[in-house]
Short mmCIF file of the C-alpha atoms (twelve columns), coordinates in Angstrom:
data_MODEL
# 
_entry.id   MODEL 
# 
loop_
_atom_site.group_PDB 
_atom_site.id 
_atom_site.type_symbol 
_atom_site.label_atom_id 
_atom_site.label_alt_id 
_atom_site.label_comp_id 
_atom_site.label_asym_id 
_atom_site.label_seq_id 
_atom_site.Cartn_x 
_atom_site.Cartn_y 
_atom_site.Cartn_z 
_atom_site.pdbx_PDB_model_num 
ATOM 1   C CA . UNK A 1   0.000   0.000  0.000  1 
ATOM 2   C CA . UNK A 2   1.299   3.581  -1.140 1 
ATOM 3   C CA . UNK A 3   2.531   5.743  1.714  1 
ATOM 4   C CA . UNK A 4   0.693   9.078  1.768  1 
ATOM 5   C CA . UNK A 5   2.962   11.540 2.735  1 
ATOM 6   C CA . UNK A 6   0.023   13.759 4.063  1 
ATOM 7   C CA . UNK A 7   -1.546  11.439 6.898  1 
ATOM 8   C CA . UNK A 8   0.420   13.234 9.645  1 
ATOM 9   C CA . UNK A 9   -0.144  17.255 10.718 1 
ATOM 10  C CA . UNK A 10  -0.009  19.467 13.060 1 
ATOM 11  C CA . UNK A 11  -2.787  21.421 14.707 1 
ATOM 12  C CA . UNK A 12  -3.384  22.694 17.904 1 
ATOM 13  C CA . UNK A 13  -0.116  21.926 19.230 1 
ATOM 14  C CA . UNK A 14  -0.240  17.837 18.918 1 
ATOM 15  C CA . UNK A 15  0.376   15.562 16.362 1 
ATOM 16  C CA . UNK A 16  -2.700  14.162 14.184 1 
ATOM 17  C CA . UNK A 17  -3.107  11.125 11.822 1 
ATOM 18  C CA . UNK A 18  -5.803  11.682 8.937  1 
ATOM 19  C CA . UNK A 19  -7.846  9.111  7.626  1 
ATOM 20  C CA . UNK A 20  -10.476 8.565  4.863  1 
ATOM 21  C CA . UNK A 21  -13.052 6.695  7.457  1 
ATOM 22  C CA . UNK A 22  -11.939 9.497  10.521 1 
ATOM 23  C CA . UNK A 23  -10.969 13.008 9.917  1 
ATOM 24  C CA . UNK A 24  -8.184  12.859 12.724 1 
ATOM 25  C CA . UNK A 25  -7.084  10.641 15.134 1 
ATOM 26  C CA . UNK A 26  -4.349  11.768 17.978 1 
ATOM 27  C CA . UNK A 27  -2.786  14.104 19.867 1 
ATOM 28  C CA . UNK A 28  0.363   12.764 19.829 1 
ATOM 29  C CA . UNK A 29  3.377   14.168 21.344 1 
ATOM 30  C CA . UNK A 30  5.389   13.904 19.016 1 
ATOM 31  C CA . UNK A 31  5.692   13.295 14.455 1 
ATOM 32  C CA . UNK A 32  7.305   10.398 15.545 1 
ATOM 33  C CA . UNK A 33  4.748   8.974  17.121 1 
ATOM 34  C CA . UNK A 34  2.015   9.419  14.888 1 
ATOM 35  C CA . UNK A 35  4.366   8.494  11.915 1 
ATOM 36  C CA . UNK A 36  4.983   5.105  13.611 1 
ATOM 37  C CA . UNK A 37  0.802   4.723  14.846 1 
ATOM 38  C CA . UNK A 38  -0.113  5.808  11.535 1 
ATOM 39  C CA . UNK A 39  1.676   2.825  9.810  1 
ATOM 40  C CA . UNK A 40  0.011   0.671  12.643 1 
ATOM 41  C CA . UNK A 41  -3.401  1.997  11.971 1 
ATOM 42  C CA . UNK A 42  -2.839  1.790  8.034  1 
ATOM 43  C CA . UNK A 43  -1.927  -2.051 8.408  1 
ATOM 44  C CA . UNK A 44  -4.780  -2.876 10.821 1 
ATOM 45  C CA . UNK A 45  -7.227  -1.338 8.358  1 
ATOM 46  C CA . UNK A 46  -5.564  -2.859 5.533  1 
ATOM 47  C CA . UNK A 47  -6.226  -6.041 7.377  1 
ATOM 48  C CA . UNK A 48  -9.403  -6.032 8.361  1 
ATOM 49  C CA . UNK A 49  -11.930 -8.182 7.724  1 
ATOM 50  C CA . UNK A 50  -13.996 -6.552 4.658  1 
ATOM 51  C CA . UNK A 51  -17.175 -6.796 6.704  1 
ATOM 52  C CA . UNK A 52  -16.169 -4.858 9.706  1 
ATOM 53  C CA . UNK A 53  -16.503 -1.358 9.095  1 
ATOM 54  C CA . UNK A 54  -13.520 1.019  9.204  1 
ATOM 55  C CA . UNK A 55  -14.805 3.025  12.838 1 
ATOM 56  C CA . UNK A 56  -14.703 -0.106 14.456 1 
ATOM 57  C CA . UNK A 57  -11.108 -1.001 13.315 1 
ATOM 58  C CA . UNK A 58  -10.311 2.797  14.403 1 
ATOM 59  C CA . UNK A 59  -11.464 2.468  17.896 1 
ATOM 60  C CA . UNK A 60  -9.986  -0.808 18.449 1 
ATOM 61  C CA . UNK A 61  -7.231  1.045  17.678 1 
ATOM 62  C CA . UNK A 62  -7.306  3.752  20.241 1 
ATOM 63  C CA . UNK A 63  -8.367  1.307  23.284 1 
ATOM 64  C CA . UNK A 64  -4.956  -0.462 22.616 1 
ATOM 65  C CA . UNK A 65  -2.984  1.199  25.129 1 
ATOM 66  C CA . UNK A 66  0.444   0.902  22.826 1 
ATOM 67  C CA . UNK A 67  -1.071  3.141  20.315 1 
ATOM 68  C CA . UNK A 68  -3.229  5.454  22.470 1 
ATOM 69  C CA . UNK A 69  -2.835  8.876  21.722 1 
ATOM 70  C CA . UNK A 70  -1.898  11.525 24.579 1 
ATOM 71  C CA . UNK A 71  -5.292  12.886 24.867 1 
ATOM 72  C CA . UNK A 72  -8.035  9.514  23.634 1 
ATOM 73  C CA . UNK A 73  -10.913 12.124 24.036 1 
ATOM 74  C CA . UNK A 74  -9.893  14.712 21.578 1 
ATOM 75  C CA . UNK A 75  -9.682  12.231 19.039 1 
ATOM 76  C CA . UNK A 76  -13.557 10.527 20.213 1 
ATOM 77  C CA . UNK A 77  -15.009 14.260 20.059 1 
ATOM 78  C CA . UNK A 78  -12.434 16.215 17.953 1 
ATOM 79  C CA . UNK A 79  -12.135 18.894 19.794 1 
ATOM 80  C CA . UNK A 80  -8.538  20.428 19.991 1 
ATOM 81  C CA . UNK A 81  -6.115  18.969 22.752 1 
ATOM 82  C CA . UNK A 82  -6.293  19.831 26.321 1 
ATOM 83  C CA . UNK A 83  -4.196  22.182 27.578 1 
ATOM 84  C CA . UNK A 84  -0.959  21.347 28.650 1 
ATOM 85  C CA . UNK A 85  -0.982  18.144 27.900 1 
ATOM 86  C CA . UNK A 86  0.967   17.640 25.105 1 
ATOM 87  C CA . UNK A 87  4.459   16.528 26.261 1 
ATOM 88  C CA . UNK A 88  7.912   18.469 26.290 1 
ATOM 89  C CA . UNK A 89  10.189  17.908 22.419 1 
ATOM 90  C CA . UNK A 90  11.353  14.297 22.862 1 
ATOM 91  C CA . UNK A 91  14.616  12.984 24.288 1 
ATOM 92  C CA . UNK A 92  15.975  12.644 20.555 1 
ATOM 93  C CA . UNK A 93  14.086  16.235 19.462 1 
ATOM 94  C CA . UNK A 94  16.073  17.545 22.332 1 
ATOM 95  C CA . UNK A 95  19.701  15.544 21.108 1 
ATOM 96  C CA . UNK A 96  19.349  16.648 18.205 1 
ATOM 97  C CA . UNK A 97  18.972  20.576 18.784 1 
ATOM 98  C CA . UNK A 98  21.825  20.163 21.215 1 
ATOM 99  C CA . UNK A 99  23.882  18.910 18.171 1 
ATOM 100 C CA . UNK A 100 22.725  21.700 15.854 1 
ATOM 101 C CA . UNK A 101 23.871  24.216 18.879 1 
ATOM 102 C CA . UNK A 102 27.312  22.210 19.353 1 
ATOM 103 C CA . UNK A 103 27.737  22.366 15.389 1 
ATOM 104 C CA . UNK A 104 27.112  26.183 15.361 1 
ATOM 105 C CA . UNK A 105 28.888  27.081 18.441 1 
ATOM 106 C CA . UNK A 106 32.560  25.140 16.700 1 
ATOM 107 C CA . UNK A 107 32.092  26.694 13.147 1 
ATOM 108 C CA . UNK A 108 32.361  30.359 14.806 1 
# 
């Protein structure tokens, strides 16, 4: 199956996956994250049995705890995130801007 390279945004200050059967499911803290639940979600649809209908695929999805997003009720309701909820750049995010800085700081 094709990769679409615009399942994944970014609104209201969490990560989102976009489907055909569910406008968007998530927060999640991070691109990561909903890069590596939206190839989840894409294989368990892809799976499915033809008769079950895509919503209950999608919500089987978000009661497994390992794919959960941050926030399960913004995604049931869609409104936008809570709040302060959405979690601080990740320990690579963070690795990775302290490279950038190191990089900068030696080429001066």
């Amino acid at each position: 199956m094709p990769e679409r390279t615009d399942r994944v945004q970014f609104r209201d200050g969490g990560w989102y996956i976009s489907t055909r059967e569910h406008p968007l499911v998530g927060p999640y803290a991070s691109e990561f994250d909903a890069q590596l639940n939206a190839s989840k979600l894409v294989s368990q649809l892809a799976q499915a049995d033809p008769e079950t209908k895509p919503q209950t695929t999608i919500q089987s999805f978000l009661a497994d705890p390992s794919t959960r997003p941050i926030d399960p009720q913004a995604t049931v309701t869609g409104k936008p995130p809570a709040r302060g909820r959405v979690k601080q750049p990740d320990t690579f995010s963070r690795f990775v801007g302290w490279i950038v800085r190191r990089v900068r700081h030696n080429s001066t």
